[in-house]
N, CA, C and O atoms as CSV, one atom per row, in Angstrom:
chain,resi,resn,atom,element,x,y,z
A,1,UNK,N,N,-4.424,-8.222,-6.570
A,1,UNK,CA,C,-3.957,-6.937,-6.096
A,1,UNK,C,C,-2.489,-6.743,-6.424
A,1,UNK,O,O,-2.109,-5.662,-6.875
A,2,UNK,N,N,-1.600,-7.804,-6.205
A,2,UNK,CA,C,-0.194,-7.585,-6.522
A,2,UNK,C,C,-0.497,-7.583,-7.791
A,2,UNK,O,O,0.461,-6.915,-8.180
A,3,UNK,N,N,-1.195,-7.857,-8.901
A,3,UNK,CA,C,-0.722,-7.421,-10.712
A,3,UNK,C,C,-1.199,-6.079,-10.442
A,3,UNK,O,O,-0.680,-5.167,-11.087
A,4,UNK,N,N,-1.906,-5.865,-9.778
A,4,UNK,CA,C,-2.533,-4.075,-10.368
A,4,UNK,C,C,-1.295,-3.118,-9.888
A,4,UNK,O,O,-1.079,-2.054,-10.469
A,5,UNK,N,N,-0.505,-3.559,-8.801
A,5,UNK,CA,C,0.573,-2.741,-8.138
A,5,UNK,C,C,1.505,-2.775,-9.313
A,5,UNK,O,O,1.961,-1.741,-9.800
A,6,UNK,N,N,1.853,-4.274,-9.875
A,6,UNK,CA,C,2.926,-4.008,-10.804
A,6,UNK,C,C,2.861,-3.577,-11.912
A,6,UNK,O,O,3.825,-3.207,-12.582
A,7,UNK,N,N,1.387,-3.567,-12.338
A,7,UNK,CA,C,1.103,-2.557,-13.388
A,7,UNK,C,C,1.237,-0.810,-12.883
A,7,UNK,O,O,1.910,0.032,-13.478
A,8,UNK,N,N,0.590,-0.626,-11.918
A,8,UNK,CA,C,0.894,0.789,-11.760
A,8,UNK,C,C,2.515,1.075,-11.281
A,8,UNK,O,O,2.746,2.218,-10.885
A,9,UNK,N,N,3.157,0.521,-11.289
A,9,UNK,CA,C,5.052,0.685,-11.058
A,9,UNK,C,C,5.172,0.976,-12.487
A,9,UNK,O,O,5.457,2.046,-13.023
A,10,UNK,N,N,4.855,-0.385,-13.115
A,10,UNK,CA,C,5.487,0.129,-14.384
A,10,UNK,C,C,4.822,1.096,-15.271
A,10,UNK,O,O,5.538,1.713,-16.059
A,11,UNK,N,N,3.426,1.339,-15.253
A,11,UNK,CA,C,2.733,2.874,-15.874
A,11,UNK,C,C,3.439,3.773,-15.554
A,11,UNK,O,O,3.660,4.566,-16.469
A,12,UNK,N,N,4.228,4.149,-13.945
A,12,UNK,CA,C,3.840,5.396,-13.696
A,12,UNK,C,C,5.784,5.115,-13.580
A,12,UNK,O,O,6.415,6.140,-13.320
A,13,UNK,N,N,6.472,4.036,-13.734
A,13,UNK,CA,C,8.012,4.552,-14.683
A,13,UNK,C,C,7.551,4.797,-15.918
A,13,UNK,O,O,7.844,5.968,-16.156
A,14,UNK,N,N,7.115,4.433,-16.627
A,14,UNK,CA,C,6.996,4.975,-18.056
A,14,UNK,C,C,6.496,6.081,-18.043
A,14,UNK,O,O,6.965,6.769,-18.950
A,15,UNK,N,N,5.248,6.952,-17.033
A,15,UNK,CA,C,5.184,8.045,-17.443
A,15,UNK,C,C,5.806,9.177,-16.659
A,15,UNK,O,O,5.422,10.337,-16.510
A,16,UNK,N,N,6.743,8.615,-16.250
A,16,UNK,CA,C,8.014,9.799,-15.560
A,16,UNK,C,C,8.994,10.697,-16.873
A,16,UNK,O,O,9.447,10.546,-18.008
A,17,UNK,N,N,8.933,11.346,-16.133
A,17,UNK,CA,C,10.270,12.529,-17.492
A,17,UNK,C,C,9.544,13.069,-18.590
A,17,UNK,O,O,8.381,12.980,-18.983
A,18,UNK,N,N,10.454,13.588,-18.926
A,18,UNK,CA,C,9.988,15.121,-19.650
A,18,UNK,C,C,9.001,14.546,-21.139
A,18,UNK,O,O,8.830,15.351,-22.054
A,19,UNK,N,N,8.672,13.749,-21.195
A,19,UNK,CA,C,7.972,13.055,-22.592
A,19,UNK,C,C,6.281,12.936,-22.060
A,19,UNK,O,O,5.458,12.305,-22.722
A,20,UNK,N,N,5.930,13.644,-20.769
A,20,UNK,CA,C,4.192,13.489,-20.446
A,20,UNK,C,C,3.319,14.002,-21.508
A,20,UNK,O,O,2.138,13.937,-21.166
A,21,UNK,N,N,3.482,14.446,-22.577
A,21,UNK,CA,C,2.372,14.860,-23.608
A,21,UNK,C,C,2.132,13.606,-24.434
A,21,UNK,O,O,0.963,13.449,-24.786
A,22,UNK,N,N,3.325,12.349,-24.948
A,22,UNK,CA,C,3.141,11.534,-25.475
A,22,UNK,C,C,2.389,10.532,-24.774
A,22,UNK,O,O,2.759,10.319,-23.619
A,23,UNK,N,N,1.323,9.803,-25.252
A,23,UNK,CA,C,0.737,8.885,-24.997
A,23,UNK,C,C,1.613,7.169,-24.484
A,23,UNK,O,O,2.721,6.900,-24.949
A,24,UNK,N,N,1.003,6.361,-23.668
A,24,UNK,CA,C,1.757,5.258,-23.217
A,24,UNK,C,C,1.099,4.466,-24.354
A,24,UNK,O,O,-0.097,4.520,-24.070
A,25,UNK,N,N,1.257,3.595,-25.751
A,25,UNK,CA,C,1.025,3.003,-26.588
A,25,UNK,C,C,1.338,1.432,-25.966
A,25,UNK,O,O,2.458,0.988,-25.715
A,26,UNK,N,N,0.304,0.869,-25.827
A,26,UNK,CA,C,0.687,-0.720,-25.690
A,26,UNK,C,C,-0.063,-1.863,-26.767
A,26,UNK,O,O,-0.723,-1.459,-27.724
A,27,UNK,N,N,0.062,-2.839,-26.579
A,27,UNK,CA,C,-0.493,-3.440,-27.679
A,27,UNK,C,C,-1.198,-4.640,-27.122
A,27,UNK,O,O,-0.651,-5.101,-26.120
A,28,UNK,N,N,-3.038,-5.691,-27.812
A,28,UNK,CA,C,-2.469,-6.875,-27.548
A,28,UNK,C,C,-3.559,-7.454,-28.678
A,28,UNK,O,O,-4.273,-6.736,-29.378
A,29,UNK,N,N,-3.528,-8.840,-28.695
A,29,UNK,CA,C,-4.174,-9.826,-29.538
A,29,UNK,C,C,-4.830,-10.551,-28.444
A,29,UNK,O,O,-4.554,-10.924,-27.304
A,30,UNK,N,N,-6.360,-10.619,-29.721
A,30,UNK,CA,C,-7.395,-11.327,-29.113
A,30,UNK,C,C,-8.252,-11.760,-29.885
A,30,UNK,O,O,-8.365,-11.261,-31.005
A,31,UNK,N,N,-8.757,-12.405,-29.622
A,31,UNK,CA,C,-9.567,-13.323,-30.939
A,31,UNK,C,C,-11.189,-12.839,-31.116
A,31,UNK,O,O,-12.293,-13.269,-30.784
A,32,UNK,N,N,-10.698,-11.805,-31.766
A,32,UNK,CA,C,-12.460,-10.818,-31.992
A,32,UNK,C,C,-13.345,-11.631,-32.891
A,32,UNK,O,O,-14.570,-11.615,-33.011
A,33,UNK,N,N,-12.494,-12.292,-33.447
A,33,UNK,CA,C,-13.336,-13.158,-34.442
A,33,UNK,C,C,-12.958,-14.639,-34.280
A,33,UNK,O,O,-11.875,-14.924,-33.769
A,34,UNK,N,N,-14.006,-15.812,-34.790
A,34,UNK,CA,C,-13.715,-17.318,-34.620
A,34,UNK,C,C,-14.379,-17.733,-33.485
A,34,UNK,O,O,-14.948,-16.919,-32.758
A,35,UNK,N,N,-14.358,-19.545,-33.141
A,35,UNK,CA,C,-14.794,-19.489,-32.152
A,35,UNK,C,C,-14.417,-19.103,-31.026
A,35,UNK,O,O,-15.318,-19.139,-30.189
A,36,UNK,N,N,-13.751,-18.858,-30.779
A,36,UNK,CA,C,-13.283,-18.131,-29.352
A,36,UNK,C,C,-13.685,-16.839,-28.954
A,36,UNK,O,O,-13.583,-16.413,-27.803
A,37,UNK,N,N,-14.159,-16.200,-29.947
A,37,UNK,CA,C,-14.197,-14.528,-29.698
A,37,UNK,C,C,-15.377,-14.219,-28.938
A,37,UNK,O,O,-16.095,-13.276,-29.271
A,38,UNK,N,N,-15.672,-15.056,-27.782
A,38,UNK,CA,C,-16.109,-14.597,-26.214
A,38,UNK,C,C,-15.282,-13.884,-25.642
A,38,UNK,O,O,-15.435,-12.856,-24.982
A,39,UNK,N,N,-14.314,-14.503,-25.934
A,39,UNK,CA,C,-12.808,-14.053,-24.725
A,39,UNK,C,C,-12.117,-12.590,-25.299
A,39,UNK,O,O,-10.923,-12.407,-25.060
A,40,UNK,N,N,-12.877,-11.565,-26.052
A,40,UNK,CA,C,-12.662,-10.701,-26.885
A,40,UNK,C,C,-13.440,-9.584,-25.482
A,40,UNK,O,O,-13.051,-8.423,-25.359
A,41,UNK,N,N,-14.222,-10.009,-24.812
A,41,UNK,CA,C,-15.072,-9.205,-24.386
A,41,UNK,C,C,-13.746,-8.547,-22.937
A,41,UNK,O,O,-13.856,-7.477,-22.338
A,42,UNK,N,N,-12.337,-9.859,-22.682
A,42,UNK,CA,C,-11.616,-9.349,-22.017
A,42,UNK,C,C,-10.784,-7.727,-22.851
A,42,UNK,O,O,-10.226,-6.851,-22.190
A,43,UNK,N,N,-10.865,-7.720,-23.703
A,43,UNK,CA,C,-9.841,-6.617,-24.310
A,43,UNK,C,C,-11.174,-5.146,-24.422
A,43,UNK,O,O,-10.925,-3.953,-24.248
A,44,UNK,N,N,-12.351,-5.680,-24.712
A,44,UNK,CA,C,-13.767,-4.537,-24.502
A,44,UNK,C,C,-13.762,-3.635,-22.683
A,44,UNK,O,O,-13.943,-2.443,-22.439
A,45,UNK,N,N,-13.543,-4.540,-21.928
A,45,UNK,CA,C,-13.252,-4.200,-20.784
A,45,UNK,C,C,-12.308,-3.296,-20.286
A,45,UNK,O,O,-12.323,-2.264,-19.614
A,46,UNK,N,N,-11.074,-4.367,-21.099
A,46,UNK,CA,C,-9.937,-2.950,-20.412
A,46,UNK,C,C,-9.748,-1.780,-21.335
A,46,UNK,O,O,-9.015,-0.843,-21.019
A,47,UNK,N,N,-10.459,-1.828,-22.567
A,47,UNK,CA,C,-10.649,-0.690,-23.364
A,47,UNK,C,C,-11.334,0.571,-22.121
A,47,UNK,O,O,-10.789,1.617,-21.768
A,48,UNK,N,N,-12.631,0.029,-21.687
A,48,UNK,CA,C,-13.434,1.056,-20.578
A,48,UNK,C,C,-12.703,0.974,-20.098
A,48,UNK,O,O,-11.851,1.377,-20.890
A,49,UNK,N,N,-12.073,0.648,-18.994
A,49,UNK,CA,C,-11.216,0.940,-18.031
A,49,UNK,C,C,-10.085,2.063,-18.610
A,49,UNK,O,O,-10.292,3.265,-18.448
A,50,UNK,N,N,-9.126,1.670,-19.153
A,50,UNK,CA,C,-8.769,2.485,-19.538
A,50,UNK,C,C,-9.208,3.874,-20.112
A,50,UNK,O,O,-8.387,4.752,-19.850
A,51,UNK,N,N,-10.279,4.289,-20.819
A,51,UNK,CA,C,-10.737,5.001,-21.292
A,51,UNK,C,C,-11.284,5.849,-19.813
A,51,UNK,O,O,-11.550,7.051,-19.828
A,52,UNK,N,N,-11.380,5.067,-18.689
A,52,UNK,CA,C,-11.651,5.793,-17.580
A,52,UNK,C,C,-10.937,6.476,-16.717
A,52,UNK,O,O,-11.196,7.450,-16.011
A,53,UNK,N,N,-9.743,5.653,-16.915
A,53,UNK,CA,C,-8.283,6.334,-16.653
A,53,UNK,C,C,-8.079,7.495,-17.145
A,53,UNK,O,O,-8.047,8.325,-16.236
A,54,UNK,N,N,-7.883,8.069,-18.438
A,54,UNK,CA,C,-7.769,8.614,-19.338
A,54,UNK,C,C,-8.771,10.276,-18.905
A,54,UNK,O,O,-8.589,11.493,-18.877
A,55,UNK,N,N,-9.639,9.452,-18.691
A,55,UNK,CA,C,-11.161,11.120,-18.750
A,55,UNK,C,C,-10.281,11.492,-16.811
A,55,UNK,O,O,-10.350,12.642,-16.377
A,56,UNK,N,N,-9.733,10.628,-16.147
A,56,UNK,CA,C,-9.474,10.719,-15.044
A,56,UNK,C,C,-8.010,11.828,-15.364
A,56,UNK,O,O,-7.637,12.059,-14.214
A,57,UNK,N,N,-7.261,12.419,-16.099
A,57,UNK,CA,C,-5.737,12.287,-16.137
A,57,UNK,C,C,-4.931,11.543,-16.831
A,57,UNK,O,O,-3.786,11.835,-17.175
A,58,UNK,N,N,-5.569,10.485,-17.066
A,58,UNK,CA,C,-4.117,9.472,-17.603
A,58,UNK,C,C,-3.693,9.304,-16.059
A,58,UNK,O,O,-4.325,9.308,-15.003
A,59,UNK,N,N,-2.087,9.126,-16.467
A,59,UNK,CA,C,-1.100,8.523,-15.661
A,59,UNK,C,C,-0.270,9.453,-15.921
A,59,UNK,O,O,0.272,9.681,-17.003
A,60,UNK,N,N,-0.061,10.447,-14.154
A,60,UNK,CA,C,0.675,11.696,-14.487
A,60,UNK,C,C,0.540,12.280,-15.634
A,60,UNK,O,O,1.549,12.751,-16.159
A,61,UNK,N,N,-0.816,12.391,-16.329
A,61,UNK,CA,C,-0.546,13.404,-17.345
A,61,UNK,C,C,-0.582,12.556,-18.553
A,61,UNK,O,O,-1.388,13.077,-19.324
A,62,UNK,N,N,-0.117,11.573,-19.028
A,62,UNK,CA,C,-0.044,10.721,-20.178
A,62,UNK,C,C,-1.397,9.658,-20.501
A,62,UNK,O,O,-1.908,9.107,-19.526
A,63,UNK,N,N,-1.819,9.456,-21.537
A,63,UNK,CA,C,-3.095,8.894,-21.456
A,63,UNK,C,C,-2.305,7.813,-22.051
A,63,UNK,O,O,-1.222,7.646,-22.612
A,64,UNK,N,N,-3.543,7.023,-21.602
A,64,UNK,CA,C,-3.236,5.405,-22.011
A,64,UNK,C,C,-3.832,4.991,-23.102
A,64,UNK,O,O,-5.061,4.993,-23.169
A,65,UNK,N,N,-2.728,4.398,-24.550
A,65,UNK,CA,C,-3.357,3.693,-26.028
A,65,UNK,C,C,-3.059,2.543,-26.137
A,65,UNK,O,O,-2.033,2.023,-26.575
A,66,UNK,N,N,-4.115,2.055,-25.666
A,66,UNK,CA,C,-3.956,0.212,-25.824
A,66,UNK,C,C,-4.817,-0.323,-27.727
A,66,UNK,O,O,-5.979,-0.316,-28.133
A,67,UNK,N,N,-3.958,-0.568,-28.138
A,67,UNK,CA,C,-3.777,-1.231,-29.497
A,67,UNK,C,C,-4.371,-2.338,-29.485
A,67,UNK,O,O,-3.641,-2.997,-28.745
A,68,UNK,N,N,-5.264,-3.052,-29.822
A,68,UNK,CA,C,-5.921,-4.341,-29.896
A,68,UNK,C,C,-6.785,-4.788,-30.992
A,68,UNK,O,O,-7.930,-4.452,-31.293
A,69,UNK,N,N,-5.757,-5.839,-31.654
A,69,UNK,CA,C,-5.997,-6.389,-32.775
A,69,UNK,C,C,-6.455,-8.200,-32.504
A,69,UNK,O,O,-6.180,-8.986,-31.598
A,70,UNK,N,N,-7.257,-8.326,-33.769
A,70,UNK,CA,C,-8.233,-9.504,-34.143
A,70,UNK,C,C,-6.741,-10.365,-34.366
A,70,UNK,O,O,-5.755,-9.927,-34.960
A,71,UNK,N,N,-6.914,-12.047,-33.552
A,71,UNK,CA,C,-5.863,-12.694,-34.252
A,71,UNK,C,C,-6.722,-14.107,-34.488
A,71,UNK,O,O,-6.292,-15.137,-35.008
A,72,UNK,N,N,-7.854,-13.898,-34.039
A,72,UNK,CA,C,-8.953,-14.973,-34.569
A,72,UNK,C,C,-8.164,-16.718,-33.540
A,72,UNK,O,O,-8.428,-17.909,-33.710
A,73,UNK,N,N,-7.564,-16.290,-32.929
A,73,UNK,CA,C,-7.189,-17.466,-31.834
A,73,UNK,C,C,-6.221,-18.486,-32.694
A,73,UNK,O,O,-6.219,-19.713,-32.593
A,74,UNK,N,N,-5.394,-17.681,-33.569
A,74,UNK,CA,C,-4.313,-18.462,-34.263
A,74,UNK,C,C,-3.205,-18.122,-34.092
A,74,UNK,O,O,-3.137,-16.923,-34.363
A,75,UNK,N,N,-2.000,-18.617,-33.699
A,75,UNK,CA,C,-0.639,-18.614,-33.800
A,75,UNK,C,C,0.017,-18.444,-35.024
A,75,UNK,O,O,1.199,-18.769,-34.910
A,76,UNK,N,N,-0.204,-18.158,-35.878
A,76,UNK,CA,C,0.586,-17.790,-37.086
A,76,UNK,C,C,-0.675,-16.074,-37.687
A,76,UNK,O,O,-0.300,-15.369,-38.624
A,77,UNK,N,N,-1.591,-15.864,-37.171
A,77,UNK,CA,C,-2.404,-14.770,-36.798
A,77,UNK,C,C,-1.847,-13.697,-35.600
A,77,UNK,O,O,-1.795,-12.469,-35.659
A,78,UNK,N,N,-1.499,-14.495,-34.626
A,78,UNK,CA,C,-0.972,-13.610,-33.571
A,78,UNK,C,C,0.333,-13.262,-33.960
A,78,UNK,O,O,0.604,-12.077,-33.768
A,79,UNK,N,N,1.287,-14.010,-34.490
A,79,UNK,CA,C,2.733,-13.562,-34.734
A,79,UNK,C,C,2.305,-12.477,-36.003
A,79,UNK,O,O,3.131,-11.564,-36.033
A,80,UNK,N,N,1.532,-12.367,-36.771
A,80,UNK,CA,C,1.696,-11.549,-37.569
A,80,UNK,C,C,0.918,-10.054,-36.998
A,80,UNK,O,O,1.239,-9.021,-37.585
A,81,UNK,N,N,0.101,-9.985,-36.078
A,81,UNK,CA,C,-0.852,-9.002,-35.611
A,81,UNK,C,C,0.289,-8.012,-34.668
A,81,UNK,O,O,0.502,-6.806,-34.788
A,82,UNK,N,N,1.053,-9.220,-33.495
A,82,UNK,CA,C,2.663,-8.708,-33.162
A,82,UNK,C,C,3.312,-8.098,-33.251
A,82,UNK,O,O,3.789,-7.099,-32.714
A,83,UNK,N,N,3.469,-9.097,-34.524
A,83,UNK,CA,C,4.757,-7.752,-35.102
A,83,UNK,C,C,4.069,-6.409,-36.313
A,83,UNK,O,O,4.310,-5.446,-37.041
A,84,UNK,N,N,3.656,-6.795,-36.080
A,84,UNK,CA,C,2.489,-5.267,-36.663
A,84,UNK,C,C,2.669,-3.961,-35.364
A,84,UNK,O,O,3.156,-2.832,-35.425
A,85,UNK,N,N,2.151,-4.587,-34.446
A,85,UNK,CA,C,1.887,-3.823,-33.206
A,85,UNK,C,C,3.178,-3.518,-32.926
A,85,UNK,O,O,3.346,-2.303,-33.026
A,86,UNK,N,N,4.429,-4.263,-32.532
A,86,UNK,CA,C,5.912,-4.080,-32.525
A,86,UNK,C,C,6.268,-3.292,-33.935
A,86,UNK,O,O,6.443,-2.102,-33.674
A,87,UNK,N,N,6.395,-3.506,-35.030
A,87,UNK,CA,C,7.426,-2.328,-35.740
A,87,UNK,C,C,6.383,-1.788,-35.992
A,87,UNK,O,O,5.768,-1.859,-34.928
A,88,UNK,N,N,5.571,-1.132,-36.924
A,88,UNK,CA,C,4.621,-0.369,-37.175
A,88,UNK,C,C,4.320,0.989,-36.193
A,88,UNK,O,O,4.595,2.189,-36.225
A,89,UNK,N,N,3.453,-0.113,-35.143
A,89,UNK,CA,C,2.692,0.975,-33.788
A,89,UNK,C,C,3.333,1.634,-33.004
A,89,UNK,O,O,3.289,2.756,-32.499
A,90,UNK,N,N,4.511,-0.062,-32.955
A,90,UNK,CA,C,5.925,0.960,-32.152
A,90,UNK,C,C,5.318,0.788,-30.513
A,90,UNK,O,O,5.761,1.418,-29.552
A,91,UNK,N,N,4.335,-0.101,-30.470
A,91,UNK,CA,C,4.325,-0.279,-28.637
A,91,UNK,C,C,5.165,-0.722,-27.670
A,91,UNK,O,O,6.051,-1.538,-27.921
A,92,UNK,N,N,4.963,-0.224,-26.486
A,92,UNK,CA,C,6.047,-0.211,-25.353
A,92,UNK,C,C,6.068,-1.380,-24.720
A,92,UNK,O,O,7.000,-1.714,-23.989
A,93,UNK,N,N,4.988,-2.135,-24.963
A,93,UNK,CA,C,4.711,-3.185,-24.524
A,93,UNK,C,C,3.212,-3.940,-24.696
A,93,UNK,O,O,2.134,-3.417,-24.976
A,94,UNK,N,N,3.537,-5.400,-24.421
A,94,UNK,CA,C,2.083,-6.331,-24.653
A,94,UNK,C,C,1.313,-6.798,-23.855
A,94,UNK,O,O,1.926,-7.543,-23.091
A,95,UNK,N,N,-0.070,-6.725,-23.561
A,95,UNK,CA,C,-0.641,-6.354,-22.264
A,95,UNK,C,C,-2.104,-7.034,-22.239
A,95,UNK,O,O,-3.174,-6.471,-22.468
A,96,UNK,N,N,-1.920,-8.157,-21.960
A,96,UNK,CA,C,-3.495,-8.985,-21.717
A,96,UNK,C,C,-3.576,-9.666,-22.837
A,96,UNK,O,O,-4.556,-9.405,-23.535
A,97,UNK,N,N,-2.684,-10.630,-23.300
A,97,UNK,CA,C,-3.008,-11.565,-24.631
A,97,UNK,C,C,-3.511,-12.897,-24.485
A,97,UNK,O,O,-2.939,-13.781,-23.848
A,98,UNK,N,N,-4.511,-13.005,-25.045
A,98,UNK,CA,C,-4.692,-14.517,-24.707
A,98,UNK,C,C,-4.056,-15.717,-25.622
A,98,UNK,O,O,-3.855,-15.659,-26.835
A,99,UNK,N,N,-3.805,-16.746,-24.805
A,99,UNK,CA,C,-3.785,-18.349,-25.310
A,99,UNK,C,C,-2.468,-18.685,-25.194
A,99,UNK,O,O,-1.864,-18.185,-26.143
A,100,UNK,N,N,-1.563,-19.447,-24.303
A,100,UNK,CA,C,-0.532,-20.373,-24.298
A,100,UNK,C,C,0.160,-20.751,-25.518
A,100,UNK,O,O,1.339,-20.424,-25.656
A,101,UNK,N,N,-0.422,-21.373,-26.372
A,101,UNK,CA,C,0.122,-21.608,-28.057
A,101,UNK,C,C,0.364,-20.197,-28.417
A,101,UNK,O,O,1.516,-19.842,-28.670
A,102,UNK,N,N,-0.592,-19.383,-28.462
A,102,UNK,CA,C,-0.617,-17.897,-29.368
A,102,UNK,C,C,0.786,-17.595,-28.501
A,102,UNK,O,O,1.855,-17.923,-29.016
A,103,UNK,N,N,0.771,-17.063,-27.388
A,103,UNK,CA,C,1.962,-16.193,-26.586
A,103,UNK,C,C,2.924,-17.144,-27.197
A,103,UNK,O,O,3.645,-16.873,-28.157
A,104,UNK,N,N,2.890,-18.061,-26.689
A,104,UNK,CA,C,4.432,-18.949,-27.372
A,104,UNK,C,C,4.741,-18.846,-28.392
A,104,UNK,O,O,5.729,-19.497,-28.732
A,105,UNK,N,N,4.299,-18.283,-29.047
A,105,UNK,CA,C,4.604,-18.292,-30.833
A,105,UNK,C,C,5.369,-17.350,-30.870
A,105,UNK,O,O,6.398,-17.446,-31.539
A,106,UNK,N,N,5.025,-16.006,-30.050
A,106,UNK,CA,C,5.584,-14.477,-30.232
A,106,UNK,C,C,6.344,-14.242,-29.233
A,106,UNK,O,O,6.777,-13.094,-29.129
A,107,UNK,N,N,6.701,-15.194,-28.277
A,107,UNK,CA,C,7.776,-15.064,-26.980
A,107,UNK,C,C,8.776,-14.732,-27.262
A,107,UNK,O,O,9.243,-13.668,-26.856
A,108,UNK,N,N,9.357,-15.480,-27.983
A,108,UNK,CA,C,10.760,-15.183,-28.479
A,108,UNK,C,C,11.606,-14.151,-29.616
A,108,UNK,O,O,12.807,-13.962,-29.809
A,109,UNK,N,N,10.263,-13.551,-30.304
A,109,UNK,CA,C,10.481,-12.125,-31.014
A,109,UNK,C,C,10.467,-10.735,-30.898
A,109,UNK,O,O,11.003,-9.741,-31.388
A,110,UNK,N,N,9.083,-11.270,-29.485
A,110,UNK,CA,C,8.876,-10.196,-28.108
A,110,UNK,C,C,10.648,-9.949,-28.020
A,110,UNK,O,O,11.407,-9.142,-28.556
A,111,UNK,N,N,10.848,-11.149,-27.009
A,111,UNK,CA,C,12.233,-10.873,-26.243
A,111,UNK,C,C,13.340,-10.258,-27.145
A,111,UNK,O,O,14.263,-9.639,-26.616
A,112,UNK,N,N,13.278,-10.397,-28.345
A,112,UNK,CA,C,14.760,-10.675,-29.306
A,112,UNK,C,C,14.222,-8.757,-29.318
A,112,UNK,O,O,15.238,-8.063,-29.281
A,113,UNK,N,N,13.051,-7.990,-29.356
A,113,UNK,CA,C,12.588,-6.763,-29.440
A,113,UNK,C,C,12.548,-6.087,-28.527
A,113,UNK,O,O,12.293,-4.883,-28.562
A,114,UNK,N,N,12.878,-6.966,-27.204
A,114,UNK,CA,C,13.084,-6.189,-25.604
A,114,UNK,C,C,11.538,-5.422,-25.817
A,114,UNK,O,O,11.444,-4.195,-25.793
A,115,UNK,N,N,10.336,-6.337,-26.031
A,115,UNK,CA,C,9.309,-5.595,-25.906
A,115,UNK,C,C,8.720,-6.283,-24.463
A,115,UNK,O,O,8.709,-7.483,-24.735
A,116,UNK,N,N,8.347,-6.171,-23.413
A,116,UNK,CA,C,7.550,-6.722,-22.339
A,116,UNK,C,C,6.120,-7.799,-22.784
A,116,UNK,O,O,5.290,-7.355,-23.577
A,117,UNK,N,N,6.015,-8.692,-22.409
A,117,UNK,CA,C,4.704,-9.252,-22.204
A,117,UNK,C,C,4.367,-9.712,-21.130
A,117,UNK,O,O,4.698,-10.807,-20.677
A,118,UNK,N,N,3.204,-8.357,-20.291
A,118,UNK,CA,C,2.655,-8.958,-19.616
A,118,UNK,C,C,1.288,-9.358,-19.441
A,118,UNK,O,O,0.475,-9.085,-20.324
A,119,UNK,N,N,0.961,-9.935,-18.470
A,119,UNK,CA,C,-0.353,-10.236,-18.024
A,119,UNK,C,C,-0.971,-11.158,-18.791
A,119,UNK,O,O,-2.139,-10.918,-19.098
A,120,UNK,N,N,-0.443,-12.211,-19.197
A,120,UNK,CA,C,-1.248,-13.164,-20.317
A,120,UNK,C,C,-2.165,-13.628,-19.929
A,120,UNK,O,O,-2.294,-13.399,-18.727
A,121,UNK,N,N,-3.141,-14.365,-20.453
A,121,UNK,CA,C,-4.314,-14.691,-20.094
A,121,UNK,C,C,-4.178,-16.054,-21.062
A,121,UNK,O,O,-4.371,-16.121,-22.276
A,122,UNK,N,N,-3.777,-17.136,-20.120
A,122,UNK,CA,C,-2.718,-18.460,-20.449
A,122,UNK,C,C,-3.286,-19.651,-19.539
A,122,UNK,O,O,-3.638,-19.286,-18.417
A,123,UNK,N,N,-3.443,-21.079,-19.845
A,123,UNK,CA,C,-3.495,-22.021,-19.225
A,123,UNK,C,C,-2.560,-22.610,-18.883
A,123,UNK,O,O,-2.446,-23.030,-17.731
A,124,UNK,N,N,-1.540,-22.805,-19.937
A,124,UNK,CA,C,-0.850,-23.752,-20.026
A,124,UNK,C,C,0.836,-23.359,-19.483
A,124,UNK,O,O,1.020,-22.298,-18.886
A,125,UNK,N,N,1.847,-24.187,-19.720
A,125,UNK,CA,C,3.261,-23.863,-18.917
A,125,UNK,C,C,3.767,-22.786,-19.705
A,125,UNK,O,O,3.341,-22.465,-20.815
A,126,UNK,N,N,4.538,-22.336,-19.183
A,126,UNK,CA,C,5.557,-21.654,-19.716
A,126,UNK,C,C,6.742,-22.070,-20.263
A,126,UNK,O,O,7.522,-22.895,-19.789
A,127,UNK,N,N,6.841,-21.416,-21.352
A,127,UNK,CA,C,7.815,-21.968,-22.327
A,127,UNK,C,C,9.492,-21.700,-21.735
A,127,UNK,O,O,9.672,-20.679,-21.071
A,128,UNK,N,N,10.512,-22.498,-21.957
A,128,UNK,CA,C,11.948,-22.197,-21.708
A,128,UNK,C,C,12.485,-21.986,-22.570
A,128,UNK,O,O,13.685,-21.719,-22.500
């Protein structure tokens, strides 16, 4: 319950001020393909969800575009899918990525881009 609150804080700062026609663009990586791509069925999910949001209003008015690209459960796959989603797509932020190795790879290019990553979907520690 406390992630869904801090997700809706930060949706509904981002969709404050005079920019409500533009869409909230976020991004994430998931391994649609390889063995892992069970865990693909997490990014199918919040696709509906979102998409339910959306037929609902959006958020104040702004609909929600979650970006979600194949990184096949590789770290040199995810840094490149990333920064795709970062300069290219131009997202506001990264939102449900899976794997500890993968996030760690792109932590520090995230940050150096002041792009957010949240909500990982991670076993392992966190990197310093």
């Amino acid at each position: 319950m406390r992630h869904a609150l801090k997700l809706g804080v930060l949706l509904l700062s981002l969709a404050s001020g005079d920019v409500a026609a533009e869409p909230i663009v976020f991004g994430q990586t998931l391994p649609y393909s390889g063995p892992t791509s069970g865990w693909s069925a997490i990014g199918k999910v919040q696709a509906a969800y979102f998409k339910m949001i959306n037929a609902t209003g959006g958020v104040r008015g702004r609909q929600l575009q979650q970006l979600s690209l194949d990184d096949a459960y590789t770290p040199s796959k995810t840094v490149e899918q990333t920064r795709r989603l970062v300069e290219s797509d131009k997202v506001l932020f990264m939102f449900g990525s899976l794997g500890d190795t993968n996030q760690a790879a792109v932590q520090k290019y995230l940050n150096s881009k002041k792009v957010p990553q949240i909500f990982i979907f991670a076993g392992g520690h966190p990197v310093e």
